[in-house]
OpenMM code with the backbone's topology and positions (N, CA, C; nanometers):
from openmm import Vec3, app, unit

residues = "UNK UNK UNK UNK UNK UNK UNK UNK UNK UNK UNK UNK UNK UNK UNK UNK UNK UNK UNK UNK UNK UNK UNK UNK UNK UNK UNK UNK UNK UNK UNK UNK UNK UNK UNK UNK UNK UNK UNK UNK UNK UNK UNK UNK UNK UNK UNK UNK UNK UNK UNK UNK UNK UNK UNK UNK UNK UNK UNK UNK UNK UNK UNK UNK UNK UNK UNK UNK UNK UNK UNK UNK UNK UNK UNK UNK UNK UNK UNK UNK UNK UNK UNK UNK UNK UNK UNK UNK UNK UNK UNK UNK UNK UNK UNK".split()
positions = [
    Vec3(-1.0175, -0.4052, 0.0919),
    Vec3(-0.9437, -0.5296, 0.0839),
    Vec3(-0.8621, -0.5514, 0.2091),
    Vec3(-0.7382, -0.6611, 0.1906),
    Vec3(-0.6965, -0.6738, 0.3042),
    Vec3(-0.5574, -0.6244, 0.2990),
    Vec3(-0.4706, -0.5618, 0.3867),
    Vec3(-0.3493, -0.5192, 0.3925),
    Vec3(-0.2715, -0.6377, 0.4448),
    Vec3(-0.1900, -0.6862, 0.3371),
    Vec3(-0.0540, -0.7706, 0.3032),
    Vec3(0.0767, -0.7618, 0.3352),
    Vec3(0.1246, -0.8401, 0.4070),
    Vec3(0.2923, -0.7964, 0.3562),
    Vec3(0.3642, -0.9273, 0.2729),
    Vec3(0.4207, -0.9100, 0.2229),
    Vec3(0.4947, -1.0361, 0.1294),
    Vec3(0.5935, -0.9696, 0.0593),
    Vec3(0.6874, -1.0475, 0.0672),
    Vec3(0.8377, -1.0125, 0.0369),
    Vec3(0.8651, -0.8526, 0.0161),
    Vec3(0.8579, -0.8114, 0.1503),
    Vec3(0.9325, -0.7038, 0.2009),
    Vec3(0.7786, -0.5482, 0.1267),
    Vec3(0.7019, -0.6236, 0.0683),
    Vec3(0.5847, -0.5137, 0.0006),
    Vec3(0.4517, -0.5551, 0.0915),
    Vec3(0.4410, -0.3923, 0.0545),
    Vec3(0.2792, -0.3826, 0.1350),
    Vec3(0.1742, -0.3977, 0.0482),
    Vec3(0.0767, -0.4500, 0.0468),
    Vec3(-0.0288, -0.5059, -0.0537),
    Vec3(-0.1533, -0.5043, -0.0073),
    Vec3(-0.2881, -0.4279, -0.0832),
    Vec3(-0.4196, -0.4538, -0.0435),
    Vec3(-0.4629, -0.5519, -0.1693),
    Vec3(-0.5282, -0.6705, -0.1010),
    Vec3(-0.5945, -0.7437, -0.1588),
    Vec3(-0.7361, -0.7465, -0.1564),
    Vec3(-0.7711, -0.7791, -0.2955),
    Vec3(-0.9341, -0.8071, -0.2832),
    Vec3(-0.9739, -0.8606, -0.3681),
    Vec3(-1.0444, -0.9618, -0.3809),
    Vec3(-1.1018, -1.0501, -0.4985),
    Vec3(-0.9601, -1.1164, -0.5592),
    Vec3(-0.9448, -1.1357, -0.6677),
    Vec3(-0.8108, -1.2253, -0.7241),
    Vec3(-0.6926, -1.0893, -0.7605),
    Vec3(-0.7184, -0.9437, -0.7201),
    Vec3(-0.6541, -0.8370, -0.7529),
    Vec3(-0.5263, -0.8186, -0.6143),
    Vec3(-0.4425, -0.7489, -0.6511),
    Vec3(-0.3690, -0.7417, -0.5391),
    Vec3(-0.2929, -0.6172, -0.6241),
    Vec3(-0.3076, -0.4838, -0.5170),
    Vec3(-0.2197, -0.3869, -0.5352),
    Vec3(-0.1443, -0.3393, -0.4714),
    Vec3(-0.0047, -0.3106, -0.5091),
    Vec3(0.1135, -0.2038, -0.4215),
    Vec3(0.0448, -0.1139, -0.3646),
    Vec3(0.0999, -0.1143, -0.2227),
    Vec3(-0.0021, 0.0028, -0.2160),
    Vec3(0.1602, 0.1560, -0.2341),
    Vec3(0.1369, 0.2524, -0.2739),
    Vec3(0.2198, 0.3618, -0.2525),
    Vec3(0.1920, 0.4973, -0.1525),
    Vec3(0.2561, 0.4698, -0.0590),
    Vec3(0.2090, 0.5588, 0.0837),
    Vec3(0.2397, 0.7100, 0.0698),
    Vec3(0.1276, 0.7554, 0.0724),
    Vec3(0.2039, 0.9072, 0.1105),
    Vec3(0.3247, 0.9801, 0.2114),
    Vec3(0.3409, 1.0733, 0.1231),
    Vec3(0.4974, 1.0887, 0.1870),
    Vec3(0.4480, 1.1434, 0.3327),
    Vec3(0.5672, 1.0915, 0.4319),
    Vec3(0.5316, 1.0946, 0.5875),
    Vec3(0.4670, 0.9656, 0.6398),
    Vec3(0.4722, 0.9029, 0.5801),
    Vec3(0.3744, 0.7097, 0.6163),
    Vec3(0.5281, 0.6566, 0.6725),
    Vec3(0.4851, 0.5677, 0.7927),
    Vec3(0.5494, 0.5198, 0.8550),
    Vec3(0.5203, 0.3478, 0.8982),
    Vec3(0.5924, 0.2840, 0.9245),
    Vec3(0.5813, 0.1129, 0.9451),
    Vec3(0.6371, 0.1135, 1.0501),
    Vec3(0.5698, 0.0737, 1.1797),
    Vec3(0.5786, 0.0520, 1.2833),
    Vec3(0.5652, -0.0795, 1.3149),
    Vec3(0.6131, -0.1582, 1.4205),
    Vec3(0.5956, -0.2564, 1.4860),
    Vec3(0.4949, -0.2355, 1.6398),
    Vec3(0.4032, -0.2680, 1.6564),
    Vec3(0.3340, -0.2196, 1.7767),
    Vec3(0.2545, -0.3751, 1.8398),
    Vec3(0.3095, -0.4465, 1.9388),
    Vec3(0.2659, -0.5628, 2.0183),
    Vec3(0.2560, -0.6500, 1.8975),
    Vec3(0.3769, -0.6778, 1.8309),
    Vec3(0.3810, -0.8181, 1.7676),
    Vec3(0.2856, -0.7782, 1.6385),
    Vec3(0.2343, -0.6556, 1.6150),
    Vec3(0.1608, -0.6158, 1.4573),
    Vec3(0.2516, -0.4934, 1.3668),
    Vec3(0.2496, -0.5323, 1.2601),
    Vec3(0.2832, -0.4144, 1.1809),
    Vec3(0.1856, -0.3358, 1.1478),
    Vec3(0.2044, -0.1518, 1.2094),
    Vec3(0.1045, -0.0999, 1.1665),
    Vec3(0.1848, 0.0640, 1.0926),
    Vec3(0.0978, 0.0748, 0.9884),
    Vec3(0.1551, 0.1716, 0.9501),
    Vec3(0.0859, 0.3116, 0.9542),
    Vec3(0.1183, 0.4057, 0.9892),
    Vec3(0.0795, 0.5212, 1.0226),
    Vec3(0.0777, 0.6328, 0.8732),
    Vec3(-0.0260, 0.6802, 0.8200),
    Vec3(-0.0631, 0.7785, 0.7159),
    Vec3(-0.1520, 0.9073, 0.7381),
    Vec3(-0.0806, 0.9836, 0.7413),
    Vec3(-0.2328, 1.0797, 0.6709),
    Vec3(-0.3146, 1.1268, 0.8471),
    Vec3(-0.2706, 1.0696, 0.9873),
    Vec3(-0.3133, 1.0657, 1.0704),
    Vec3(-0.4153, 0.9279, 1.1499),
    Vec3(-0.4177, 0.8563, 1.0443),
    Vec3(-0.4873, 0.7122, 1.0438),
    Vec3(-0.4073, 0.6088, 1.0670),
    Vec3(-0.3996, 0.4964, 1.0966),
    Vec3(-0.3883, 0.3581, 1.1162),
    Vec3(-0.3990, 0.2432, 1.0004),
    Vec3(-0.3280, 0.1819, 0.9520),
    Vec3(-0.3636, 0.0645, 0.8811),
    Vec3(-0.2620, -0.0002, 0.9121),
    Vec3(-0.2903, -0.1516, 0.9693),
    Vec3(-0.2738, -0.2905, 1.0578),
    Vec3(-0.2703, -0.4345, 0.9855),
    Vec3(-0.1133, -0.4459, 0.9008),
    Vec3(-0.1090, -0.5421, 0.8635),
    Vec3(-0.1627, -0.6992, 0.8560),
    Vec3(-0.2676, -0.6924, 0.7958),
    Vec3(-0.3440, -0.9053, 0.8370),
    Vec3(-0.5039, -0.8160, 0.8514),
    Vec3(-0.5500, -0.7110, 0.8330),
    Vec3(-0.6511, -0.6721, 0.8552),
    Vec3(-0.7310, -0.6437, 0.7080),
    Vec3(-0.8724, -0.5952, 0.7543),
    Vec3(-0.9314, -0.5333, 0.6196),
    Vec3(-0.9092, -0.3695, 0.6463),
    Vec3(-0.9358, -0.3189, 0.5121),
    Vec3(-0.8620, -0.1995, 0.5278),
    Vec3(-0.9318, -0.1266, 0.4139),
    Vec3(-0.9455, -0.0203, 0.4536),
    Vec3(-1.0440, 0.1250, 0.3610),
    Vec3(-0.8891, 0.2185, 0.3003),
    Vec3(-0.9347, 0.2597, 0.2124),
    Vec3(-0.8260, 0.3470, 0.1385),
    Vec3(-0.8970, 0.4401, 0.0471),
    Vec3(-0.8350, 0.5654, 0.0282),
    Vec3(-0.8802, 0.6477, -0.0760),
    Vec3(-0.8140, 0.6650, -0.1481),
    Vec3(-0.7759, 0.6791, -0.2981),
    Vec3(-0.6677, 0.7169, -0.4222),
    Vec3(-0.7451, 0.6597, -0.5477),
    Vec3(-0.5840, 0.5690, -0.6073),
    Vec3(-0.6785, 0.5278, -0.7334),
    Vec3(-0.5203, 0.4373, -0.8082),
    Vec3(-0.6188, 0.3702, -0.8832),
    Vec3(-0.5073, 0.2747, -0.9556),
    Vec3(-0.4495, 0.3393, -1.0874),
    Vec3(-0.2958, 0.2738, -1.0584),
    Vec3(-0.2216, 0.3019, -1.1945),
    Vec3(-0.1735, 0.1546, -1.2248),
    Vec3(-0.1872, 0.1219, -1.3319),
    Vec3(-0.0959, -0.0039, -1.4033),
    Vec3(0.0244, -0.0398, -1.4362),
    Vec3(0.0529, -0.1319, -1.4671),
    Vec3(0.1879, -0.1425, -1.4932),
    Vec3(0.2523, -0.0201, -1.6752),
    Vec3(0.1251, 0.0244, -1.7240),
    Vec3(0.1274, 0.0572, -1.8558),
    Vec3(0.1990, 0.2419, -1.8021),
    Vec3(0.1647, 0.2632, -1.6585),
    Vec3(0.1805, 0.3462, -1.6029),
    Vec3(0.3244, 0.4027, -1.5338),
    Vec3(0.3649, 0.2770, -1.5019),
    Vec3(0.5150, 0.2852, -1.4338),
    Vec3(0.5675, 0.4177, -1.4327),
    Vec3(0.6023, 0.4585, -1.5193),
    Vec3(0.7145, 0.5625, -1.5645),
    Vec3(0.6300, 0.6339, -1.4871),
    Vec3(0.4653, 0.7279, -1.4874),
    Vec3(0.4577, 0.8049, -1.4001),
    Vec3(0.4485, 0.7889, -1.2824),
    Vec3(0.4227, 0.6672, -1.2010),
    Vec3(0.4403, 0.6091, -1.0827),
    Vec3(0.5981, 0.6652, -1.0010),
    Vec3(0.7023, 0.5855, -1.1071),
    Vec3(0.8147, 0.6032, -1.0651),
    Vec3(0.8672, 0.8053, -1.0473),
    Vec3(0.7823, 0.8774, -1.1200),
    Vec3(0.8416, 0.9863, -1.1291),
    Vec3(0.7427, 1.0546, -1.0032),
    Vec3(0.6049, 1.0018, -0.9703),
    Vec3(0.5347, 1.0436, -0.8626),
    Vec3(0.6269, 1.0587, -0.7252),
    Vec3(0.6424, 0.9124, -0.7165),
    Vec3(0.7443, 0.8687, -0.5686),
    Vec3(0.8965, 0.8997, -0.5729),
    Vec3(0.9441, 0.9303, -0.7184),
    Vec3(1.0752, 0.9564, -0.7062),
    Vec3(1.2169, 0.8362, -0.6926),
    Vec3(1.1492, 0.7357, -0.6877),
    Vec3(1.2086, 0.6158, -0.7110),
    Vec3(1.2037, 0.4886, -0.7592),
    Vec3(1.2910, 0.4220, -0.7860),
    Vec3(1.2453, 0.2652, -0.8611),
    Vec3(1.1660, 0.1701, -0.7536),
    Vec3(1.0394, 0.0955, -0.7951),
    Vec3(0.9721, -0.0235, -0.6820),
    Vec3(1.0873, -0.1393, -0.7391),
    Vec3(1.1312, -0.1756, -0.6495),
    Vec3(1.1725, -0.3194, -0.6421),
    Vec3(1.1289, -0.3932, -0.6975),
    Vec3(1.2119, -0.5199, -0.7990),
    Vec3(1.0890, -0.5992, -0.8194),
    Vec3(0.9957, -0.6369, -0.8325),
    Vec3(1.0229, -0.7607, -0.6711),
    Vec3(0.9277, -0.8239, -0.6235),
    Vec3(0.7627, -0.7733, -0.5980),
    Vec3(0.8166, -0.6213, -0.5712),
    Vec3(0.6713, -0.5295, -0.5144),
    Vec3(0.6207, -0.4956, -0.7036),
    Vec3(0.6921, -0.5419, -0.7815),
    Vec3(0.6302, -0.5242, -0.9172),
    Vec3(0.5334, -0.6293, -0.9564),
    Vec3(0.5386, -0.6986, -0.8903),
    Vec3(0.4450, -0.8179, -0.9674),
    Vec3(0.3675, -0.8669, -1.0011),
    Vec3(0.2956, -0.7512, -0.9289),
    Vec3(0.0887, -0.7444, -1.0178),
    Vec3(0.0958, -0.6643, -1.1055),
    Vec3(0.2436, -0.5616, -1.0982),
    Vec3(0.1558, -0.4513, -1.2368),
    Vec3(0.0241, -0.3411, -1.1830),
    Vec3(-0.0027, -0.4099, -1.0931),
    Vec3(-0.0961, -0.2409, -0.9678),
    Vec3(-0.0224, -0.1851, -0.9191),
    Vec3(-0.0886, -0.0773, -0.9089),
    Vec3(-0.0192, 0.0126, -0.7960),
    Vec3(-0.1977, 0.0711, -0.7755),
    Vec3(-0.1690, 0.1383, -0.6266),
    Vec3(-0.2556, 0.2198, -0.5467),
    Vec3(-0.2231, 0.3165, -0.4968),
    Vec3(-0.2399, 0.4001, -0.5364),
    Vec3(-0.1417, 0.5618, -0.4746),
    Vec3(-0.3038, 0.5921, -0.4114),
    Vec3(-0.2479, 0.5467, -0.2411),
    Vec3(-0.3302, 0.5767, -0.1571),
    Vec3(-0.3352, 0.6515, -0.0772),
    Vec3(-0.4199, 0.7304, 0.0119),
    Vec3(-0.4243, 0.7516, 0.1137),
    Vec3(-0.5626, 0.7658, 0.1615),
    Vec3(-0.5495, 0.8010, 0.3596),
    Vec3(-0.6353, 0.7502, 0.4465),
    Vec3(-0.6558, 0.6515, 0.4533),
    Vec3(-0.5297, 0.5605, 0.3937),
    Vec3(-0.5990, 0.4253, 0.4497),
    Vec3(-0.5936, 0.3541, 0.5528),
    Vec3(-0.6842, 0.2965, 0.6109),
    Vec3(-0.7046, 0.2546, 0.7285),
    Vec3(-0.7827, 0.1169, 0.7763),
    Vec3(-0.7122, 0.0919, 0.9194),
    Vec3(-0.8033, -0.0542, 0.9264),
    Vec3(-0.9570, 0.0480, 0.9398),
    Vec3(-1.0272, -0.0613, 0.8951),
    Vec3(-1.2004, -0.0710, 0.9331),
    Vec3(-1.2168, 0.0841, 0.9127),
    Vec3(-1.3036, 0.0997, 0.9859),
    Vec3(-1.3744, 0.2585, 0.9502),
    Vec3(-1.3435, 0.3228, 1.0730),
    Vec3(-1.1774, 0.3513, 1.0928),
    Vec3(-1.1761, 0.4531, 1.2198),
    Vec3(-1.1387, 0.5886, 1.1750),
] * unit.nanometer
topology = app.Topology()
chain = topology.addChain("A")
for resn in residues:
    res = topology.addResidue(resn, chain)
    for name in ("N", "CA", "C"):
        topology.addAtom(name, app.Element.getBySymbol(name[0]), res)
């Protein structure tokens, strides 16, 4: 799908689905020539792009173990599909 940002959350979209994505610990958000790119796992993924990921979905039916995975409450706004993606390697395109 494609990597999102919207109100302050990172989001892969695809088809009418849209999931949080949840970065492994050590993931970083960089600004690099006017792009947000965030650094995981040793890979690249480049905000406004398509983007490969490996993990797996949890639902909103899920929360509670989500929240106890990452160790903290998601905000809101980043609540509002009720996905989550506890990803990693994800990356633009196939590098």
């Amino acid at each position: 799908g494609s990597l999102v940002q919207d109100d302050g959350c990172l989001w892969i979209e695809a088809d009418v689905c849209r999931w949080l994505v949840l970065w492994p610990s050590g993931s970083s958000a960089v600004e690099d020539r006017g792009q947000v790119v965030v650094r995981n796992d040793g890979h690249q993924a480049v905000v406004g792009t398509q983007v490969s990921a490996g993990g797996g979905e949890y639902r909103q039916e899920h929360y509670g173990f989500v929240v106890g995975l990452i160790q903290e409450q998601i905000p809101a706004p980043c609540r509002a599909s009720g996905l989550y993606w506890l990803g990693y390697n994800v990356q633009t395109g196939t590098d």
